[in-house]
C-alpha positions as CSV (number, residue, x, y, z in Angstrom):
1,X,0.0,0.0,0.0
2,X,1.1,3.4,-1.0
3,X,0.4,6.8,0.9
4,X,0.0,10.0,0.0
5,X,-0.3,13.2,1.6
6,X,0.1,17.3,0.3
7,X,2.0,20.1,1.2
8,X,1.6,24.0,0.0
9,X,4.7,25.3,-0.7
10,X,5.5,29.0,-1.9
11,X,5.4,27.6,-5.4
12,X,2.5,26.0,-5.4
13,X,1.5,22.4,-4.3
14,X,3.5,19.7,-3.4
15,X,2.3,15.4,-3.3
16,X,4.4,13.5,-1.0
17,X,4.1,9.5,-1.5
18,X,5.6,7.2,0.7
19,X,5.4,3.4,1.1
20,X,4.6,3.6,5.5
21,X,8.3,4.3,6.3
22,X,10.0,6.2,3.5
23,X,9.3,8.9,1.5
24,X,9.1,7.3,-1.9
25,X,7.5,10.3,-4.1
26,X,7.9,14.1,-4.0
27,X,6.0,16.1,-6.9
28,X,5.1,19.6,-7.6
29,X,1.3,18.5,-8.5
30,X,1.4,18.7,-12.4
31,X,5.0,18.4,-13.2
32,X,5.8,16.0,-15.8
33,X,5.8,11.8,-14.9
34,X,4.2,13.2,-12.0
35,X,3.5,10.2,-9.8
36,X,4.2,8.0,-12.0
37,X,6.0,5.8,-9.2
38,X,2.9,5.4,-7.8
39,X,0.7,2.1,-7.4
40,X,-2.7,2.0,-7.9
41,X,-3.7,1.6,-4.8
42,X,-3.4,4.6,-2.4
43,X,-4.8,6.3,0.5
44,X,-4.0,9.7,2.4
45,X,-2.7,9.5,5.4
46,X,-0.8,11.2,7.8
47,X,2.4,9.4,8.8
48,X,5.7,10.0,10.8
49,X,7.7,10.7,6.9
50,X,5.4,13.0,5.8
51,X,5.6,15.2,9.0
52,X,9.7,15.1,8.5
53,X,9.3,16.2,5.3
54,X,7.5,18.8,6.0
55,X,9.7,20.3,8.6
56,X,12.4,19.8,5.8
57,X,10.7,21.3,3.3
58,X,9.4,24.0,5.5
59,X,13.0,24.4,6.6
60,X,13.9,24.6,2.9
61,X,11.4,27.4,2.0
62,X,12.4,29.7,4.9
63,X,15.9,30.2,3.0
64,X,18.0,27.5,5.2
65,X,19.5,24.6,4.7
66,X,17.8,21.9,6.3
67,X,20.4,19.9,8.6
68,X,19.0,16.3,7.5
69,X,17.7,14.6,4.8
70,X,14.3,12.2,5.5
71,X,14.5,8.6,5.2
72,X,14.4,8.0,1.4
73,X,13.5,5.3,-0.9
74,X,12.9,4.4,-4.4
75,X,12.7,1.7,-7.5
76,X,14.4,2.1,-10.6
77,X,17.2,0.6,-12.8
78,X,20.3,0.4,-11.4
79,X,21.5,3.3,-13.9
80,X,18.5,5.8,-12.4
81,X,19.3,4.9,-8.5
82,X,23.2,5.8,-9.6
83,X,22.3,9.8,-10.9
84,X,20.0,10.1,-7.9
85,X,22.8,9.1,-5.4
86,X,25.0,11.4,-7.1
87,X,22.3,14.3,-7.4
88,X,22.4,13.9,-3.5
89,X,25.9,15.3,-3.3
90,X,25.4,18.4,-4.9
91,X,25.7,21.4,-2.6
92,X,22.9,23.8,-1.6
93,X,23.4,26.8,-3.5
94,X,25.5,25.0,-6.4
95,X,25.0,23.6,-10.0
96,X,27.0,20.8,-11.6
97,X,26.2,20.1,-15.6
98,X,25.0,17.3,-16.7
99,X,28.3,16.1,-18.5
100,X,30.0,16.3,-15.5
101,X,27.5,13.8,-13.6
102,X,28.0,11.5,-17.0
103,X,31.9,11.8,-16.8
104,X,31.5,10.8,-12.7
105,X,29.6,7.7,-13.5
106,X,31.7,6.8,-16.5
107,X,34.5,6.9,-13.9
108,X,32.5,4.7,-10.9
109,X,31.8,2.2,-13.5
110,X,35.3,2.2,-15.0
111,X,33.6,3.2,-18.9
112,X,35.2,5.6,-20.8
113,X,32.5,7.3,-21.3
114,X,28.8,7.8,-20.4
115,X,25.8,9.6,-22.5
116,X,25.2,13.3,-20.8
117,X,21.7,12.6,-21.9
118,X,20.6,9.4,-20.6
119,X,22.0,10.9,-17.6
120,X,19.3,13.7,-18.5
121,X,16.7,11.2,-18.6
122,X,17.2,9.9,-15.4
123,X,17.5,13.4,-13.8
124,X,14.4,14.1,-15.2
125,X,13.0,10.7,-13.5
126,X,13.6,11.5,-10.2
127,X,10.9,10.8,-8.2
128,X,11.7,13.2,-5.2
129,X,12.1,16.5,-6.2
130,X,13.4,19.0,-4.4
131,X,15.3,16.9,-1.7
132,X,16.9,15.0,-4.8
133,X,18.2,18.3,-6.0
134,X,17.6,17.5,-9.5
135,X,17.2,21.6,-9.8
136,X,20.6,21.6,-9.2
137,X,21.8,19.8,-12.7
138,X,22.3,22.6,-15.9
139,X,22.9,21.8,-19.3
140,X,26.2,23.0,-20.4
141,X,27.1,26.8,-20.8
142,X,25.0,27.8,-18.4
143,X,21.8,26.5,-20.4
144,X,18.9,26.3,-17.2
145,X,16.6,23.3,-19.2
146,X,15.9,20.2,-17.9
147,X,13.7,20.3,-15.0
148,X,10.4,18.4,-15.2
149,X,8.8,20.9,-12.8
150,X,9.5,23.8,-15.0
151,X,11.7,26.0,-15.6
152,X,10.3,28.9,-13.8
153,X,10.4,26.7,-10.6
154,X,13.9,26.0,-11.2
155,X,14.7,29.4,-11.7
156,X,12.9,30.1,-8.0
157,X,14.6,27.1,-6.4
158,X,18.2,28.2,-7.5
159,X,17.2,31.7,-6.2
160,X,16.2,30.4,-3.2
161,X,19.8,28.5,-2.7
162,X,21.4,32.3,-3.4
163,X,22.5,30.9,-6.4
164,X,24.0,34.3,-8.9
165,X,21.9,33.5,-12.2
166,X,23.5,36.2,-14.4
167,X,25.6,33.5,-16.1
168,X,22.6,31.1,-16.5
169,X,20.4,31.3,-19.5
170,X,16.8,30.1,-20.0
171,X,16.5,28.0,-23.7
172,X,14.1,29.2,-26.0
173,X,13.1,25.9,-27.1
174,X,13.4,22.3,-25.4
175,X,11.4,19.1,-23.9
176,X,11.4,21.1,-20.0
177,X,10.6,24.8,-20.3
């Protein structure tokens, strides 16, 4: 059995899923494959995770840097679960491009190389936004696309972190504006 339950952030609302012990799903409601971890069979309910995620996420929004990370956990490919570990070591406040992520993996997995974008498409598969700082990832030069909440939230996000924009660009075409 799945659970669900919502939170209203500044940008607008938030679905928290979680499977009775670990926060398994974190979506800005209508952001693309939102929920699309989910099973069929959900009910809301108020549980221990979703009250820690809150105070993270409210923690978050007030501009600070929460101090933990709630207990996490998810199902995916091997490949997937890889990016989101390494999304998890990107600092508040900091950006690393895609490439670099692929040239990380390519090293833990002694390859000489691995594709920037299917490391794209499993940044853009994480299932726990936010706390899985998938905002965090930038194209190369700068480029701000790629976030399957939007780029406008993205934008607000990295603002929120104190991130300096003025040498990040918004694309004027692409699959996540």
């Amino acid at each position: 059995m799945m659970y669900l339950s919502h939170y209203e952030s500044p940008l607008g609302g938030i679905t928290m899923a979680s499977d009775g012990r670990a926060l398994t799903g974190l979506w800005f409601d209508g952001q693309k494959y939102f929920a699309d971890t989910l099973t069929e069979k959900y009910e809301e309910k108020a549980l221990p995770i979703f009250k820690e995620t809150a105070q993270w996420l409210d923690t978050y929004f007030s501009g600070k840097r929460p101090g933990f990370i709630p207990h996490l956990a998810w199902k995916s490919t091997p490949f997937r679960e890889a990016v989101w570990e390494i999304l998890l070591t990107i600092p508040y406040g900091e950006t690393v491009t895609y490439g670099t992520i692929a040239k990380q993996l390519a090293e833990q997995r002694g390859t000489a190389k691995m594709s920037a974008q299917a490391v794209g498409g499993a940044v853009g598969h994480n299932p726990i936004s936010i706390i899985v700082p998938c905002h965090r990832v930038v194209g190369a030069g700068g480029n701000l696309t790629g976030y399957a909440g939007g780029i406008e939230k993205k934008v607000q996000l990295l603002t929120l972190e104190g991130l300096d924009l003025s040498n990040y660009f918004v694309p004027k075409k692409g699959t996540a504006l």
